[in-house]
C-alpha positions in Angstrom: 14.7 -6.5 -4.9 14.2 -10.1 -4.7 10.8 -11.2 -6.0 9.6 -12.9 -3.0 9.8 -10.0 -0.9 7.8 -7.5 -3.2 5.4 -10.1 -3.6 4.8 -10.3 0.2 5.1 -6.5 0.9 2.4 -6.2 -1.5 0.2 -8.9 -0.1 1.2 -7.8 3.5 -0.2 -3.7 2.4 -3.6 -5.5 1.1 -4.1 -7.5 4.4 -3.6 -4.0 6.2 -6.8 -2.4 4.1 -8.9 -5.5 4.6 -7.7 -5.4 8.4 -8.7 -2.0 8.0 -12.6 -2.8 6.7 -11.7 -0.4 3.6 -12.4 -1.0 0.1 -9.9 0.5 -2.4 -12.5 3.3 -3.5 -12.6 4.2 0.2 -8.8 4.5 1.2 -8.8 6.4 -2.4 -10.5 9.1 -1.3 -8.9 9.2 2.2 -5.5 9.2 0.6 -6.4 11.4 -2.4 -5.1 8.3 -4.4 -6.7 7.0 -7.8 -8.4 3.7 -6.9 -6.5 2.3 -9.9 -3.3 3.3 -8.6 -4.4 1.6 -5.3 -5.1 -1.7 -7.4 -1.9 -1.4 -9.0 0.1 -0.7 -5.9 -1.3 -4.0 -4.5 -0.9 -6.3 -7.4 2.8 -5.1 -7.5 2.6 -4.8 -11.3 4.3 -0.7 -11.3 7.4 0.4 -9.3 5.7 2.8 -6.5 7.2 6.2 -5.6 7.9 6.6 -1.6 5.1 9.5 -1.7 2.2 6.6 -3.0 3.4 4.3 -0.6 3.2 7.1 2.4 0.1 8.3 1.3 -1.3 4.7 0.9 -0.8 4.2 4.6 -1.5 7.2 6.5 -4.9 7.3 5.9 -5.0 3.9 8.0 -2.7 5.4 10.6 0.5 3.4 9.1 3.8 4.6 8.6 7.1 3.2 7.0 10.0 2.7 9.3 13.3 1.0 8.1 14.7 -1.7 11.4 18.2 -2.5 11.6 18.4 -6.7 11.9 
């Protein structure tokens, strides 16, 4: 995946907790997360499974969906 792009998916699923008034302990225990996979999951610095990124958002009442252009 193109650099760019992971950096501002990343940076776009931070804004959505701060939008959200959630620290990363918080969403941890909603999501049943570890608050340093949270961290790393927003600093982009580990390839994330589907199931982190799913659990991740629910919590905040997200969910992925893949648009045809």
């Amino acid at each position: 995946m193109n650099i760019e792009i992971e950096k501002e998916i990343f940076s776009y699923l931070k804004a959505i907790r701060k939008k959200e008034k959630l620290t990363q302990e918080q969403l941890a225990k909603k999501s049943g997360l570890k608050q340093s996979a949270i961290a790393r999951l927003e600093k982009g610095t580990n390839d994330i499974q589907l199931s982190t990124l799913m659990s991740y958002l629910k919590p905040m009442g997200y969910k992925l969906q893949i648009i045809k252009e």
